[in-house]
C-alpha positions as CSV (number, residue, x, y, z in Angstrom):
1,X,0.0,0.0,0.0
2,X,2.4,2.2,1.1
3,X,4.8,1.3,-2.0
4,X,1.6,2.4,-4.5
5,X,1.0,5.7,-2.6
6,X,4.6,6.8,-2.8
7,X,4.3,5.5,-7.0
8,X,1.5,7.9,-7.2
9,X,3.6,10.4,-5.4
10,X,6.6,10.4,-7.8
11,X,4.1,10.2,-10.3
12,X,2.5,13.2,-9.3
13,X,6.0,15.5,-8.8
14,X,7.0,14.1,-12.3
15,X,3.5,14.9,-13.9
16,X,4.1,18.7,-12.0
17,X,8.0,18.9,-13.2
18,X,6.9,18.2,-16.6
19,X,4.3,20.8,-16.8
20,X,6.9,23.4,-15.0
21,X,9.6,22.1,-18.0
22,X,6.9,22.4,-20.7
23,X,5.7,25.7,-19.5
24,X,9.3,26.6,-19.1
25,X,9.8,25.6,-22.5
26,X,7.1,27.7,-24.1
27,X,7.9,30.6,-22.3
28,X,11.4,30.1,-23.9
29,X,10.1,29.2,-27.1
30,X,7.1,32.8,-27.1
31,X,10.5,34.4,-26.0
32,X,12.8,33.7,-29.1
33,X,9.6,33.9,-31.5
34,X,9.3,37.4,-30.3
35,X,12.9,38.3,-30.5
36,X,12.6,37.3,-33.8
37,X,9.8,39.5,-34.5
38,X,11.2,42.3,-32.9
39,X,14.7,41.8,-35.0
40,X,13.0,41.2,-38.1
41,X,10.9,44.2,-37.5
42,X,13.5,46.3,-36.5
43,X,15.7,45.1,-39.6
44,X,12.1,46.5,-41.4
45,X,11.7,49.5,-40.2
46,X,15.9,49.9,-40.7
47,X,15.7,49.1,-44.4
48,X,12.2,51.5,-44.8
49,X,14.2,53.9,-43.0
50,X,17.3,53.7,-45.3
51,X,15.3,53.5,-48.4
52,X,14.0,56.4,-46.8
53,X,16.9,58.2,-46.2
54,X,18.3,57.4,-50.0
55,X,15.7,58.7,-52.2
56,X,15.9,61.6,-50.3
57,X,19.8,62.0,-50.5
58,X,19.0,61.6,-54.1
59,X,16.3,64.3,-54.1
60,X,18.8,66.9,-52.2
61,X,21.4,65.7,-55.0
62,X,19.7,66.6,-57.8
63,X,19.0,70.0,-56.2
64,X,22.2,70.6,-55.1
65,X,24.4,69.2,-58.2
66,X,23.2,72.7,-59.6
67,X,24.7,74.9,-57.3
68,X,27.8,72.7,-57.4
69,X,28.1,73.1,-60.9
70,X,27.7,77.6,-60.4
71,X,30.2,77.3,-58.1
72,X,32.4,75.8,-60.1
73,X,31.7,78.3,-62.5
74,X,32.6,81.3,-60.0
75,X,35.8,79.7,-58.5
76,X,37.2,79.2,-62.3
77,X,36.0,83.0,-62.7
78,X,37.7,83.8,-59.8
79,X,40.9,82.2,-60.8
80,X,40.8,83.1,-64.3
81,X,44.1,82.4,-66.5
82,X,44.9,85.2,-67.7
83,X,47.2,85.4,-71.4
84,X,50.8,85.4,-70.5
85,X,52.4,88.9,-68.9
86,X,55.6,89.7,-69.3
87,X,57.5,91.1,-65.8
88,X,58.7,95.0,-65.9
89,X,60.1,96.5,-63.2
90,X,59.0,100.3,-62.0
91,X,61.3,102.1,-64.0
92,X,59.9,100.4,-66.9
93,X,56.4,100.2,-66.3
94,X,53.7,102.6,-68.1
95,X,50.8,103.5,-67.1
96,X,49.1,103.9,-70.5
97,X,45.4,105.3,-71.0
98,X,43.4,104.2,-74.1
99,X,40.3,106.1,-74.7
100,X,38.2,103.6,-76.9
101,X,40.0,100.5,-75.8
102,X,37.1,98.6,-76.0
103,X,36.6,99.0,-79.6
104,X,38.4,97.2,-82.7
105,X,41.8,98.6,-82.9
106,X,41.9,100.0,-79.1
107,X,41.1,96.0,-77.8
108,X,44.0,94.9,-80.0
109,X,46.2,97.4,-78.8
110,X,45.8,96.7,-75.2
111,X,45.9,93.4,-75.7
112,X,49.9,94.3,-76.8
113,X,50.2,96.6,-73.9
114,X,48.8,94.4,-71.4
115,X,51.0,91.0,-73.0
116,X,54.1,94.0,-72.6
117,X,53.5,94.5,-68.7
118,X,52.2,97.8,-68.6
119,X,49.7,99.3,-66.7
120,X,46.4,100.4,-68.8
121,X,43.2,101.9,-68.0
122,X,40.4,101.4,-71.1
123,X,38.2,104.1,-71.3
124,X,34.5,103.7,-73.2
125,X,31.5,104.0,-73.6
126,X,30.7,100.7,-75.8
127,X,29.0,102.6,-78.5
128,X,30.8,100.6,-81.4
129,X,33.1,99.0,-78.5
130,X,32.4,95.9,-76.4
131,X,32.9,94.4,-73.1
132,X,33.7,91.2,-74.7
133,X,37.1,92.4,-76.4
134,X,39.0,93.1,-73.3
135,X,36.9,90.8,-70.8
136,X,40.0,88.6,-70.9
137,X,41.8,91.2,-68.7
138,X,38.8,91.9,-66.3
139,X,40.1,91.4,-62.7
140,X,43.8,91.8,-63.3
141,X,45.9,94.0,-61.8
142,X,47.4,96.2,-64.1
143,X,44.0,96.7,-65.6
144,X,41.3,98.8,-65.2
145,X,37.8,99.6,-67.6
146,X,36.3,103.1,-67.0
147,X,32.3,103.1,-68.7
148,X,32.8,106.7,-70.1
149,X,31.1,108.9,-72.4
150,X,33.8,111.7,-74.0
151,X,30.3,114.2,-73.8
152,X,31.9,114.5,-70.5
153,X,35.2,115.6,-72.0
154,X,38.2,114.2,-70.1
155,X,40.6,116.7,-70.6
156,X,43.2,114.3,-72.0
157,X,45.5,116.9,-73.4
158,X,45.2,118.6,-70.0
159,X,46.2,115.6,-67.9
160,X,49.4,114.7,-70.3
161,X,50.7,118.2,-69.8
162,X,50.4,117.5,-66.1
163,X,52.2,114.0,-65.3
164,X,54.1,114.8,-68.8
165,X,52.4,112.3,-70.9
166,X,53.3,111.3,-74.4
167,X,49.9,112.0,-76.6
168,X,48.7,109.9,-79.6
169,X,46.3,110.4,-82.0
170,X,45.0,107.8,-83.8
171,X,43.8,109.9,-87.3
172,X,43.1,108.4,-90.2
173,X,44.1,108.2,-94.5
174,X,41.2,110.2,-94.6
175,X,43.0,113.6,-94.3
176,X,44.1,112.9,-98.1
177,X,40.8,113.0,-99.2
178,X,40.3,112.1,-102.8
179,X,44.0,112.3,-103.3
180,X,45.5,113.8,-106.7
181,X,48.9,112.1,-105.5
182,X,49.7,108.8,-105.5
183,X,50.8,107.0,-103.5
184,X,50.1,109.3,-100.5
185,X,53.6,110.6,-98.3
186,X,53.3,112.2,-95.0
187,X,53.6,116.1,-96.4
188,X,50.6,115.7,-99.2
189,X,47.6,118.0,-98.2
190,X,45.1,116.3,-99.2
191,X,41.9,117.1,-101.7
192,X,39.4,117.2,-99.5
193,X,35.3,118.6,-100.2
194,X,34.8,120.4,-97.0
195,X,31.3,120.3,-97.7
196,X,30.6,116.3,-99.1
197,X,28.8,113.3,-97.3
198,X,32.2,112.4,-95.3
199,X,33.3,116.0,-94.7
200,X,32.6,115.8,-91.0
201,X,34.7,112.6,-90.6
202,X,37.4,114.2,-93.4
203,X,38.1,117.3,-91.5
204,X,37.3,116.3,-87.7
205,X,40.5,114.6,-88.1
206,X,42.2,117.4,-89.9
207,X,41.1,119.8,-87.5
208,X,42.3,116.9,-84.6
209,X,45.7,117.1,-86.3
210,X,46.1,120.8,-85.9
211,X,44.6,121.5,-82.1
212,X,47.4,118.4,-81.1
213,X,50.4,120.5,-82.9
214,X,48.5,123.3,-81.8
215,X,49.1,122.3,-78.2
216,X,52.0,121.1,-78.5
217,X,53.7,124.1,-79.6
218,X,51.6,126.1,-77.3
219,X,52.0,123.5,-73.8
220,X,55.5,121.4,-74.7
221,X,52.9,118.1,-74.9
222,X,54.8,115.6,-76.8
223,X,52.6,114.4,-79.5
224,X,52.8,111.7,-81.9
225,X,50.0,111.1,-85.3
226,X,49.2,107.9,-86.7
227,X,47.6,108.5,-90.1
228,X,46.0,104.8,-90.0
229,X,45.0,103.3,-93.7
230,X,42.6,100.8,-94.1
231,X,42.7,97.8,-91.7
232,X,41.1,94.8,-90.7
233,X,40.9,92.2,-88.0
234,X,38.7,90.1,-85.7
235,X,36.9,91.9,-83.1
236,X,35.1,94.3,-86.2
237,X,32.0,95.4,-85.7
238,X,29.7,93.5,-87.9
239,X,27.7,96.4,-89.3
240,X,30.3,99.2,-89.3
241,X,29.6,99.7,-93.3
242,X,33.4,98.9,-94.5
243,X,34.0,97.7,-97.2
244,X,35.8,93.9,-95.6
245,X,32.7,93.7,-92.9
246,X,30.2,94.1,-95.8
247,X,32.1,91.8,-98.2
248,X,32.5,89.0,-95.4
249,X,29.3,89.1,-93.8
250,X,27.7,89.4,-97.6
251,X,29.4,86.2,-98.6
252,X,29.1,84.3,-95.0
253,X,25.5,84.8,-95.5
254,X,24.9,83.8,-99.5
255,X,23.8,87.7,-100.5
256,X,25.5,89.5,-102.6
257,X,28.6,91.3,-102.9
258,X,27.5,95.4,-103.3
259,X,30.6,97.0,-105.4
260,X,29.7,100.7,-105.8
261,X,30.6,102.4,-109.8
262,X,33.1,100.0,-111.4
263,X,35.0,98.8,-108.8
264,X,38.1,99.8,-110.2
265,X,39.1,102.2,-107.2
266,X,41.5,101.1,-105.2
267,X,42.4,100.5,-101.6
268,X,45.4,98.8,-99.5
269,X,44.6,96.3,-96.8
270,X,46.5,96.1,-93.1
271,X,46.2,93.3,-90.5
272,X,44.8,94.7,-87.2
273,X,48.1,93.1,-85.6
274,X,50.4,95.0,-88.4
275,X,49.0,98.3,-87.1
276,X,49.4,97.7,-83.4
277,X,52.7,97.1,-83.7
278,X,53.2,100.7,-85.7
279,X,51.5,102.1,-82.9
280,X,53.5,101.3,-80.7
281,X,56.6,101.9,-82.5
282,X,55.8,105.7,-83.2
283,X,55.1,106.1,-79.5
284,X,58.6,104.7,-78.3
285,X,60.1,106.8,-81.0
286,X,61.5,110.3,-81.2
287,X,59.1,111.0,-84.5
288,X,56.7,114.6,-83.8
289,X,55.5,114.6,-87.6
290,X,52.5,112.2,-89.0
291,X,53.4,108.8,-90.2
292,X,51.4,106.4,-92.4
293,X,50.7,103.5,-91.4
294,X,49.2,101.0,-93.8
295,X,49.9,98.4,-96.4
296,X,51.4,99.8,-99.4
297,X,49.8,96.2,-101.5
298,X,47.2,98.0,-103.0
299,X,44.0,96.2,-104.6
300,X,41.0,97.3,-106.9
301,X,37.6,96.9,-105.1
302,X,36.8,94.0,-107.5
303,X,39.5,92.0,-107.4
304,X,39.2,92.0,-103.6
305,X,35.6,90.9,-103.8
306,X,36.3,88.7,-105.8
307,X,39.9,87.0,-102.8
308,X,36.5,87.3,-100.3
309,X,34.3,85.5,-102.0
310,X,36.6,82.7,-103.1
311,X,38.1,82.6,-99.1
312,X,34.5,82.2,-97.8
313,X,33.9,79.6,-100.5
314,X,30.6,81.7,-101.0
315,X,28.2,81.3,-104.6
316,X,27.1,85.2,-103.6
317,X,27.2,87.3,-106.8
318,X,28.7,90.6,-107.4
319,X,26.4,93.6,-107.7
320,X,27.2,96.7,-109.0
321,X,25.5,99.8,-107.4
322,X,25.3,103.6,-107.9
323,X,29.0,105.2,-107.2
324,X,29.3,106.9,-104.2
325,X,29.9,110.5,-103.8
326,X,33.4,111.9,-103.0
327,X,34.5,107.9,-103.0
328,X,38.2,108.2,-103.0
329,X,39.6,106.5,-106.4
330,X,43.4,105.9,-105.0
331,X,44.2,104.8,-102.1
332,X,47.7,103.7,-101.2
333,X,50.1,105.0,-98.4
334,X,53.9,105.8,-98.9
335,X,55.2,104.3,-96.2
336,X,58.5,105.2,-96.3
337,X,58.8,107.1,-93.8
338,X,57.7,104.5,-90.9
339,X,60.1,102.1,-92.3
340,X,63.2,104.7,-92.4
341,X,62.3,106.5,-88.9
342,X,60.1,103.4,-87.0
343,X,61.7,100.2,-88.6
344,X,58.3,99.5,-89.1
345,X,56.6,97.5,-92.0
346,X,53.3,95.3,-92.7
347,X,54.8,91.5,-92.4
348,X,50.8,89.6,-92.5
349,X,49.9,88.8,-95.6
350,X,46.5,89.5,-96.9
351,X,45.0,86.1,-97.1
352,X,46.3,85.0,-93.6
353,X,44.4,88.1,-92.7
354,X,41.2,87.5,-94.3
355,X,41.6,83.8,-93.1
356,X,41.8,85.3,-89.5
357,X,38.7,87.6,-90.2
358,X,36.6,85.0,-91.8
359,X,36.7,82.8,-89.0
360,X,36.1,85.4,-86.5
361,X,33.3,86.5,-88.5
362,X,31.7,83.1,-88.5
363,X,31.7,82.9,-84.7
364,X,30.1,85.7,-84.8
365,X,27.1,84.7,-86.9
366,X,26.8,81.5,-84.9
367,X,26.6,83.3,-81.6
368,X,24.3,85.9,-82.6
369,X,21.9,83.0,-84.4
370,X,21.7,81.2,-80.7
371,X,21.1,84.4,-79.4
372,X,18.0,85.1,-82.4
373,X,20.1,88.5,-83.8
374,X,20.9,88.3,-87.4
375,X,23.0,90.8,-88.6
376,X,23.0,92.6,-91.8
377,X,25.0,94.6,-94.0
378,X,24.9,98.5,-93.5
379,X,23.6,99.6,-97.0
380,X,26.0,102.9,-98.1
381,X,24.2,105.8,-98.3
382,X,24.5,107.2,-101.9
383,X,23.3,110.6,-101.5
384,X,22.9,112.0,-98.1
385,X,25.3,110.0,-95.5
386,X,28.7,107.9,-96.1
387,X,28.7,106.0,-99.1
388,X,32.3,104.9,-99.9
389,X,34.3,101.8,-100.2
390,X,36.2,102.8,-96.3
């Protein structure tokens, strides 16, 4: 008896023990399950989070690769690479002011001055001038751009008297008028209608010549004159009416070629960089009297119409107009003189030239076609304004 009731005693505490280990075991096993659950849903809520998290990285990229990009633009503005300066010491050092240095021949010239290491302040007022032909040199120290109208008058003359200043005039071929001589030397007066459609341009630069040896004779202003022949270059303004613009932008564009009379009258063609380089000569020389500066190769309106249109590789006919009034029929410098006194002569021939312009001239149309400006030709005025092969 007592055996069975200590069986059914065992049996009991085993029966108990099992339940505790079962209920043991289930707590173990709702435990893991819902660690489990908790890592998975963690891991979940981690990979929502980082998806999340990377399409809006991506959203802030897209904004900010933008901005990235403009301030990559302003740091490469702000360490612009300038063309290559040479070093001059005080003592050699200018300080040169060019009024109209934004223009054709004044943008070129600085361009040499600048390359030479001097100082130079451009003054303009970007009437036929631009901004883009000395941008290059925007920010650099020995440069400075002055937005100026001459209305104002600066007093130029003035101020060279006062830091004793050297003075040159840029004039012009034009002084010789029509000429009766030919070629045209330094001590030819000229033939000039006081009165005609190009009078005002004729004798402005006359009467320039005289108030500078005026003043000079008057004051002790050195003064140097540049009597400039026709020249040509990159950096032209498109619709400026002479007779190379017209031609080139005529046979870039497939129109065509407007000689005025017979096209027989001549003219002699100078690179812009030819001309530059006289410039500069006559104002590091000892040389008070005008100089010509130009290309003695003289051409007939025709034939060089005719070197254009086969350059551009253009179809454009050649039209003959109306002659011009007072339309100079010679045109050819003696140049003489700048080679004996300047060591100066033209060294560009005229198709590298005209290759040069061509080119430039091209860049042009394409830049002004993006930006929905098409230029055209300034039509000479026959009988009221300027109507010339200049």
């Amino acid at each position: 008896m007592v055996s069975k009731a200590l069986l059914r005693l065992v049996s009991a505490i085993n029966r108990r023990r099992m339940k505790l280990l079962l209920g043991i075991a289930l707590v173990a096993y709702v435990a893991s399950v819902w660690g489990n659950f908790v890592n998975m849903s963690f891991l979940l809520n981690r990979s929502i989070q980082e998806n999340g998290e990377l399409k809006i990285e991506s959203k802030i990229e897209e904004i900010v690769e933008p901005l990235r990009e403009k301030i990559r633009d302003l740091e490469k503005s702000f360490t612009q690479k300038y063309p290559p300066v040479k070093f001059l010491s005080e003592k050699d050092r200018k300080r040169i002011l060019i009024t109209g240095g934004a223009g054709f021949v004044g943008s070129h010239l600085t361009d040499k001055l600048m390359m030479d290491g001097h100082e130079v302040t451009v003054v303009d007022n970007f009437f036929t001038g631009r901004k883009r032909n000395v941008e290059h040199w925007i920010g650099h120290e020995n440069f400075e751009l002055i937005n100026h109208d001459v209305v104002e008058p600066l007093y130029i003359e003035g101020l060279a008297k006062r830091v004793g200043a050297r003075l040159l005039l840029a004039s012009t071929s034009e002084v010789y008028g029509d000429p009766e001589v030919h070629p045209q030397s330094e001590d030819y007066w000229g033939h000039v209608n006081p009165i005609g459609p190009r009078a005002c341009y004729d004798e402005g630069k006359r009467v320039a010549e005289t108030m500078c040896y005026a003043y000079m004779k008057q004051e002790g202003v050195e003064v140097r004159v540049a009597r400039i022949f026709n020249t040509f270059g990159p950096r032209m303004h498109m619709n400026d009416g002479r007779v190379v613009s017209n031609f080139i932008l005529q046979a870039l564009q497939g129109e065509p070629l407007t000689v005025y009379g017979s096209g027989s009258q001549t003219r002699a063609f100078q690179y812009v960089s030819d001309l530059v380089n006289g410039l500069v000569a006559l104002m590091n020389s000892n040389v008070s009297s005008p100089v010509n500066l130009g290309n003695p190769e003289e051409h007939t309106i025709l034939e060089f119409a005719q070197l254009i249109k086969n350059l551009v590789g253009s179809g454009s006919e050649i039209q003959f107009l109306s002659e011009a009034q007072d339309d100079p029929q010679k045109r050819k410098p003696d140049i003489r003189k700048a080679k004996l006194m300047l060591g100066w002569e033209p060294v560009v021939p005229l198709e590298e030239g005209l290759n040069k312009a061509i080119h430039y001239f091209r860049k042009e149309l394409e830049y002004q076609a993006n930006n929905q400006y098409i230029p055209k030709p300034k039509p000479a005025r026959i009988k009221k304004g300027r109507t010339r092969h200049t």
